[in-house]
C-alpha positions as CSV (number, residue, x, y, z in Angstrom):
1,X,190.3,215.2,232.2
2,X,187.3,215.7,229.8
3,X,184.4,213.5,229.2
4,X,185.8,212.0,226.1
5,X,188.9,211.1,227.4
6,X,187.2,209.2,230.3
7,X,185.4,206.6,228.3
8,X,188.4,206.5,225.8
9,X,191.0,205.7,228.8
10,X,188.2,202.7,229.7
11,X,188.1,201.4,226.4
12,X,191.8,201.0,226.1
13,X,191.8,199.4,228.8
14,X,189.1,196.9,228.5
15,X,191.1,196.0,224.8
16,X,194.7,195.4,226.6
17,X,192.8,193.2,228.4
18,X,190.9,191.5,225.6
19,X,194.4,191.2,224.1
20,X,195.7,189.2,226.9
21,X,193.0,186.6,226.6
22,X,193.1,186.5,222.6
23,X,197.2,186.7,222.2
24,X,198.3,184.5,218.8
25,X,194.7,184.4,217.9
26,X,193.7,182.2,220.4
27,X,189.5,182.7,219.4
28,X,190.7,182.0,215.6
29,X,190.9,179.3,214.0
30,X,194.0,179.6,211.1
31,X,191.2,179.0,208.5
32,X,188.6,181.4,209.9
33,X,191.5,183.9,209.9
34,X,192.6,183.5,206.6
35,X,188.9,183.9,205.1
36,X,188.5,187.1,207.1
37,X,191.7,188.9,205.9
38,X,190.9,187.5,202.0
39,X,187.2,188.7,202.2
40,X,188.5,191.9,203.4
41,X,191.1,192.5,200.8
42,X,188.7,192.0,198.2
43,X,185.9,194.1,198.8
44,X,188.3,196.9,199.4
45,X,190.1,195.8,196.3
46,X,186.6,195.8,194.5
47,X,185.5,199.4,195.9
48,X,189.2,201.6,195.8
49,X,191.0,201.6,192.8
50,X,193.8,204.4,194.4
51,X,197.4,204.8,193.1
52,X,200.3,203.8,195.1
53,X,201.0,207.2,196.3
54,X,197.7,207.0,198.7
55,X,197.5,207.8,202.5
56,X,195.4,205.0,203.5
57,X,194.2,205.1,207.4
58,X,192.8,201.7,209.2
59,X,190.9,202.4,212.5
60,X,191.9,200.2,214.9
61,X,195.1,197.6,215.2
62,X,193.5,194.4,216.9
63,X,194.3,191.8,214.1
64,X,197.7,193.6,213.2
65,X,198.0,193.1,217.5
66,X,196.7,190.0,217.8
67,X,196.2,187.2,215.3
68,X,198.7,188.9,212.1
69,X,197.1,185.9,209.6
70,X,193.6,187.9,210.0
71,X,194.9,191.3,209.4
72,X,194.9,192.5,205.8
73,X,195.9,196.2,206.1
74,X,199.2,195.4,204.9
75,X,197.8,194.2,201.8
76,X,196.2,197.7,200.8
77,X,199.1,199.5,200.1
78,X,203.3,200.3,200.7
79,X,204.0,200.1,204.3
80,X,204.7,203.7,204.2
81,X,201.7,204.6,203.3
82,X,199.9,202.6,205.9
83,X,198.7,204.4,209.3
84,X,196.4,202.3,211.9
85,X,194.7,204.5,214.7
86,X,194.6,202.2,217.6
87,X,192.7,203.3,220.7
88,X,195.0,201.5,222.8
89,X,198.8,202.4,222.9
90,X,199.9,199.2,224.2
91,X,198.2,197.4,221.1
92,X,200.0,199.8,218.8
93,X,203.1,199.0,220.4
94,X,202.4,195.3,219.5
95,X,200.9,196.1,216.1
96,X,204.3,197.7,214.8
97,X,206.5,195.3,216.8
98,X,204.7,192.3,214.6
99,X,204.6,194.5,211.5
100,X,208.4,195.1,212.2
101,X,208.9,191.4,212.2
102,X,206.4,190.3,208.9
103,X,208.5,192.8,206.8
104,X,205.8,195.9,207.2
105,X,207.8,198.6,209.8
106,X,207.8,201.4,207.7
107,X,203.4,201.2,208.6
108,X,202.6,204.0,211.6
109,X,200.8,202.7,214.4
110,X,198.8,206.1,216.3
111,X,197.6,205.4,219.6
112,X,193.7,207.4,219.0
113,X,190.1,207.2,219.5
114,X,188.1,207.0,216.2
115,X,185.8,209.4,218.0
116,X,188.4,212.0,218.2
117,X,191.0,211.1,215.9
118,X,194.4,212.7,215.7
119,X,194.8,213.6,212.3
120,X,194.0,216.5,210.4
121,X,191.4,217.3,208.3
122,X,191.6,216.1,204.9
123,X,194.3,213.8,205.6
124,X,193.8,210.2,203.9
125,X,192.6,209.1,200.8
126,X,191.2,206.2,201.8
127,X,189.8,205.0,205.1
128,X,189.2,201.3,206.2
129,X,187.0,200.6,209.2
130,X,186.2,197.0,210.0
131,X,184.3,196.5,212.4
132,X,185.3,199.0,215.0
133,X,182.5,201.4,215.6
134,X,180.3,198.2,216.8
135,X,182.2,198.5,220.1
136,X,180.6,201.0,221.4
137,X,178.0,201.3,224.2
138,X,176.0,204.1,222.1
139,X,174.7,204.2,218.7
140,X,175.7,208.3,219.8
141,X,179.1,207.1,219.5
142,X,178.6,205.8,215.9
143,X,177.9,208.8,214.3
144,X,180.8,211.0,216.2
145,X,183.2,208.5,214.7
146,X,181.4,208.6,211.2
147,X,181.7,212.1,211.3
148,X,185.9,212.0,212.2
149,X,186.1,209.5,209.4
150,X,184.8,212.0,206.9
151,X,186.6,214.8,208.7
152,X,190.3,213.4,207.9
153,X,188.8,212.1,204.0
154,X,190.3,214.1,201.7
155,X,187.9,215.2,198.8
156,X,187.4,212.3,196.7
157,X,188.8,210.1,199.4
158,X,186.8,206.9,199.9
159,X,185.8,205.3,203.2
160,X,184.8,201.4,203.5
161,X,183.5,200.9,206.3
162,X,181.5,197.6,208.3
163,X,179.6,196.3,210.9
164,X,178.1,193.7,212.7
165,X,174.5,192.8,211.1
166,X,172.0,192.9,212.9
167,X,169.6,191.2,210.2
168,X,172.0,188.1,210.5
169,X,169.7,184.8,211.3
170,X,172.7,183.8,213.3
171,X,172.6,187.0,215.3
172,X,170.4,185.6,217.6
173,X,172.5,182.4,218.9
174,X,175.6,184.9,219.0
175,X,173.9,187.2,221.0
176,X,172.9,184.9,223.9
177,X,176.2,183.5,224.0
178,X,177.8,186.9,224.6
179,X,174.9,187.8,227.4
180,X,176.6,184.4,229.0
181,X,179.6,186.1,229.0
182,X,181.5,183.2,226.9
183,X,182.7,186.1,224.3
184,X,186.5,186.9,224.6
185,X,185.8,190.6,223.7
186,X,182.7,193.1,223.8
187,X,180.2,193.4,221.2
188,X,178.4,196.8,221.5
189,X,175.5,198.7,219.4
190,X,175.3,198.2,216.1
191,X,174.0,199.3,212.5
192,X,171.4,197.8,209.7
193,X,172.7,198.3,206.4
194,X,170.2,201.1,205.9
195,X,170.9,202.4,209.2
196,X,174.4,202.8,208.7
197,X,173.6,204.6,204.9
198,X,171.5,206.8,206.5
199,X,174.7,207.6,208.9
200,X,176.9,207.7,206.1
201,X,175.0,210.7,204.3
202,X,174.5,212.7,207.7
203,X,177.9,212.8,207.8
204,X,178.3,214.5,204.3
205,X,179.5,211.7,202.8
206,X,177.8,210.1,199.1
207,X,176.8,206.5,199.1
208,X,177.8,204.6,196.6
209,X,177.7,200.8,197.1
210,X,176.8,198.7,200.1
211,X,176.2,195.1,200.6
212,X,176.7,192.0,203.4
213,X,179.9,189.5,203.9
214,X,181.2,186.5,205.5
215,X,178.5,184.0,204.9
216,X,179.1,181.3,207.2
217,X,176.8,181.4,210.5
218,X,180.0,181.9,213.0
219,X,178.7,181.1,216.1
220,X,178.7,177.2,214.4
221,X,181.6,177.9,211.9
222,X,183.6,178.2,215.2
223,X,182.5,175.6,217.3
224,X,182.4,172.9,214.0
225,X,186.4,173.7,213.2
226,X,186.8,173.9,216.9
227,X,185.7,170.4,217.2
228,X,187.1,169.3,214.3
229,X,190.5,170.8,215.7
230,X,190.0,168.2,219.0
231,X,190.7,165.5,216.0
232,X,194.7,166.7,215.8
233,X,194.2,166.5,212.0
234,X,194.4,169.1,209.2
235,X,193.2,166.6,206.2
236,X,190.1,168.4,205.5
237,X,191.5,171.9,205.7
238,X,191.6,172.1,201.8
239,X,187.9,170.8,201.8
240,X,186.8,173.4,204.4
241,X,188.9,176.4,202.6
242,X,186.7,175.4,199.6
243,X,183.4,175.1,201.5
244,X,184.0,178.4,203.2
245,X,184.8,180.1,199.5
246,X,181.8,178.8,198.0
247,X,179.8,180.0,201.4
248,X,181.4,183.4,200.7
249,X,179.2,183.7,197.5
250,X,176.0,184.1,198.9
251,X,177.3,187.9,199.0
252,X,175.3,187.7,195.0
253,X,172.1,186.2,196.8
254,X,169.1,188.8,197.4
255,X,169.1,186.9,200.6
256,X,172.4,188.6,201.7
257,X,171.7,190.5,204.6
258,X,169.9,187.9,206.2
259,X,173.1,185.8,206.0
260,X,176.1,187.6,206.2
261,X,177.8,188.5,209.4
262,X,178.4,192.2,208.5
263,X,177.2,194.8,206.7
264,X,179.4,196.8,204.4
265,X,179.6,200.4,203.1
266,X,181.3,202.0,200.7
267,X,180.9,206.1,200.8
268,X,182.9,208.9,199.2
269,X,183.5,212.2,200.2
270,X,182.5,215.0,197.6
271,X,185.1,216.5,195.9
272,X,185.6,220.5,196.4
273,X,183.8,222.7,193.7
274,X,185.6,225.3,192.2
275,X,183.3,228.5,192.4
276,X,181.7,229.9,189.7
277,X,183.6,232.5,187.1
């Protein structure tokens, strides 16, 4: 067995297990969920204009697994065209039996590790990673994967990409509480924004917008709907949806990457020049 496949057989297990605990999206609450999966559709909305003919490839199949109302990869494109690269083969399974059920089975579900993915090169025109190379123990690890994503880019193809941010005032409160071990799933090394441009460009990959999202501190976004769950009423969910909307605009604010909960890349791959006649 090689070295990578050692970690990578370690990792799947430790998210089969992480599955177990957060089965029918047990860590999120309904409203929580649906402002992930709408953030997420937009800023991929706002950064890929593709055609419907695109290969589109989505790095990971926890939300798809897990809690469907927070996945948005089957908003992106046709079903077909859809492949998520799960590192764990029993969450795949999962992913495509709930995609079979919500009207999306014709999406592929791969089992694969970003950092040696099982595609060829040049494969996708577009890429979506959300938040799955902060899982790692090693920044090391970071860069491998960046440099698979742009491996399976075709020329021209577009990669968004985000991370936890570690600027977030929140960050600190969130990180004590996973040191306490009250998490339900492992937070690993992370990327600033400039950090993870810098990364970006070593990989041979051209920067072309970046910013922050999800404004709402949520370490206390969870705990205030969790206690306002204990109540047994939904009356103010329209109030909150609103609240949390509004919260979501501080992505215009110079403040932004002090306040939102991840950073966000978007990067394109150059296209192929034609030599000179």
């Amino acid at each position: 067995m090689s070295t990578q496949q050692r970690p990578a057989d370690a990792d799947a297990r430790r998210w089969e297990l992480t599955a177990q605990r957060y089965r029918g999206g047990r860590f999120m609450d309904p409203l929580l969920a649906e402002q992930f999966r709408r953030v997420h559709r937009e800023l991929v909305q706002r950064w890929w204009q593709g055609s419907p003919s695109a290969r589109v490839l989505k790095t990971d199949a926890f939300a798809e697994a897990t809690c469907p109302p927070r996945a948005f990869s089957w908003d992106l494109c046709p079903a077909e065209r859809l492949v998520c690269a799960e590192i764990s083969p029993g969450l795949a399974a999962t992913a495509h039996g709930n995609a079979v059920t919500l009207g999306h089975g014709a999406a592929g579900y791969v089992a694969g590790d970003v950092r040696v993915l099982p595609f060829a090169e040049a494969s996708f025109d577009l890429v979506v990673s959300d938040s799955t190379l902060d899982h790692f123990e090693s920044v090391g690890d970071i860069g491998v994967s960046l440099r698979e994503l742009a491996r399976v880019l075709k020329p021209g193809g577009t990669l968004v990409i985000t991370l936890d941010n570690p600027s977030n005032l929140g960050e600190p409160p969130f990180r004590l509480w996973l040191r306490l071990g009250r998490a339900p799933y492992f937070i690993g090394r992370t990327l600033s924004r400039g950090r993870l441009c810098r990364a970006l460009r070593e990989s041979g990959l051209e920067v072309t917008a970046s910013t922050a999202i999800l404004h709402n501190p949520r370490f206390f976004a969870k705990a205030g709907l969790r206690l306002l769950r204990k109540t047994g009423t939904r009356r103010l969910d329209g109030i909150m949806r609103r609240g949390l909307r509004a919260v979501d605009g501080m992505e215009r604010w110079p403040s932004r990457c002090l306040t939102g909960q991840f950073v966000a890349a978007r990067a394109v791959k150059p296209a192929s020049r034609t030599p000179d006649t």
